[in-house]
N, C-alpha and C positions, 0 to 999 in steps of 0.2 A: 767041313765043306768051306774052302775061302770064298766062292764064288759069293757070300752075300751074310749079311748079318753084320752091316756096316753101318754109322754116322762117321758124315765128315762134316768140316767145319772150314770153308774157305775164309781164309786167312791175310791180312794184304800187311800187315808189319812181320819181318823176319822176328823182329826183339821178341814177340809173342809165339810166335810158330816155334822158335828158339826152346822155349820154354816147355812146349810139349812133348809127350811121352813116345808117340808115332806119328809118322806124318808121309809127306814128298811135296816135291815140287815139278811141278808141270812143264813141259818144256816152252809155253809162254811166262814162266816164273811164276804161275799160281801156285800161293802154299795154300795145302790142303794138311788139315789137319786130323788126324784117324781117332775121332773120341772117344767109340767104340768100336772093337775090342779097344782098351785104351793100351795095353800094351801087346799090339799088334807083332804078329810073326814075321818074318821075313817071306815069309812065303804069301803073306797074308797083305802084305805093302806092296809086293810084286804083284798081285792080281789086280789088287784094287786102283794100284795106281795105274798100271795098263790097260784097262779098264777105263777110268775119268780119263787118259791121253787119248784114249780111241775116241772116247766123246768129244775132246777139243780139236781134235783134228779133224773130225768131222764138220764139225760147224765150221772150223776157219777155212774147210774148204768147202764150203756149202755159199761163203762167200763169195768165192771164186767161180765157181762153177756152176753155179744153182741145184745141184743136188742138195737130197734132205734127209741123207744118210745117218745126220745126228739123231733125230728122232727114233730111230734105232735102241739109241742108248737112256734114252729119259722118256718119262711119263708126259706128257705133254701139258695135261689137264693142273698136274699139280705142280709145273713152274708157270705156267697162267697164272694160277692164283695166287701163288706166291709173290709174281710179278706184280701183280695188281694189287697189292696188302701193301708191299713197297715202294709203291708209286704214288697211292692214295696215301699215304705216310709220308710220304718222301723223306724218306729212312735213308740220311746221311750215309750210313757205314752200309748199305744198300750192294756196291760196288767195291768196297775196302773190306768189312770179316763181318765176322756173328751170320753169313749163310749155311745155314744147315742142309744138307742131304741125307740120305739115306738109301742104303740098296740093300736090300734081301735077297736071299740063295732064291739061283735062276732058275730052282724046281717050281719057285712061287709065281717068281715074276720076273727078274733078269735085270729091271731098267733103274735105273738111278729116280728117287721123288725129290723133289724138292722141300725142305719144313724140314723139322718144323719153324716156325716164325719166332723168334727172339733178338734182343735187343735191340729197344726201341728209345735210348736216352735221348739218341740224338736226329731226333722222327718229329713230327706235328711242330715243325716250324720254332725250334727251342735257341733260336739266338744263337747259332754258332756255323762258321763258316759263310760261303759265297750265298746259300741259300736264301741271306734278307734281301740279295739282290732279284730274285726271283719271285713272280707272283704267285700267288693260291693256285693257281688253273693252270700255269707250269706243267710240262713235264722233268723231273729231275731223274730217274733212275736211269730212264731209258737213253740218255746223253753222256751213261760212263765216263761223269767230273772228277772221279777221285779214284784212286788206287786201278782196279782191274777192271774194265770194260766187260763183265760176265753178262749182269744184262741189255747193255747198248747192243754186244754180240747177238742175241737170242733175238733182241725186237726188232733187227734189222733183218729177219728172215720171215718171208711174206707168210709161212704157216705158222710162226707162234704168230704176228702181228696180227693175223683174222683171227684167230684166236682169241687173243685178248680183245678182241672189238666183242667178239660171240658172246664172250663170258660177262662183259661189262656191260653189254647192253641186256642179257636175261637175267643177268644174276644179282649185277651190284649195283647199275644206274638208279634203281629203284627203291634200292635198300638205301644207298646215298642221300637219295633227293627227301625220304621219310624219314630218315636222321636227319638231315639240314631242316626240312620243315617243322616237324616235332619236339626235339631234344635237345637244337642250339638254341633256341632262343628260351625253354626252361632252364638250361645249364645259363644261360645269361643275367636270368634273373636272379639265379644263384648267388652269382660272384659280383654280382652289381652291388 
């Protein structure tokens, strides 16, 4: 079945995408990377990539138009939360690679998820790039500063963007504020 039993790996340096075993690129130049199957069929790079182009197409004309036809093609719930991991991180490579997907045979489910969550080097404010110029309460992911605008595209459409308010204000504001009250300032005493 090609329709599903996919990881991708959005990609934003050729030299690395280069390097892997399957893949494509997007007709906005997104390289996507096929991790699993890792060495994908031809039959298997035709779906999937027709497939992730119908999704970008959608969104790029959802710009346009205000349809929300992309939603169609993804889980909605889990690139929120994805989005919001990346954002409260402000996870440099966020917009440039190490985004993971995944889609399963469309007997399951059909839609592209986002995750899983990986590589975080250059996340929690680690000294590199324009980000010392930016404050803690920043937004960084959602301003698509570096390589591909994947999430500035998605937060600029008014059903992810209440979205992500929905999820952050029941799910995370409060898991946040009990982290920052509780554990920064033991973690502080820590390294003090």
């Amino acid at each position: 079945d090609n329709s599903g039993g996919y990881l991708l790996e959005l990609e934003w340096l050729k030299d690395r995408y280069n390097e892997e075993k399957s893949g494509f690129t997007s007709n906005a130049n997104q390289c996507v990377v096929i991790k699993s199957p890792e060495y994908a069929t031809s039959a298997q790079v035709v779906y999937i990539k027709n497939y992730y182009q119908q999704f970008e197409d959608a969104l790029w004309e959802s710009k346009e138009s205000g349809t929300e036809e992309y939603l169609e093609y993804i889980d909605l719930d889990s690139f929120v939360k994805k989005y919001l991991v990346e954002e409260v991180s402000k996870n440099m490579d966020a917009n440039m690679s190490s985004q993971y997907l995944y889609k399963d045979v469309d007997a399951i489910d059909g839609k592209l998820y986002a995750g899983p969550v990986w590589d975080y080097d250059r996340a929690y404010d680690n000294k590199v790039g324009d980000m010392n110029n930016r404050g803690a309460d920043m937004f960084w992911v959602n301003q698509g500063s570096a390589g591909f605008p994947f999430w500035k595209n998605l937060y600029e459409e008014k059903t992810f963007r209440e979205r992500v308010r929905v999820v952050y204000r029941d799910k995370l504001s409060e898991a946040l504020a009990e982290y920052a009250d509780e554990k920064l300032w033991e973690w502080e005493k820590i390294v003090s």
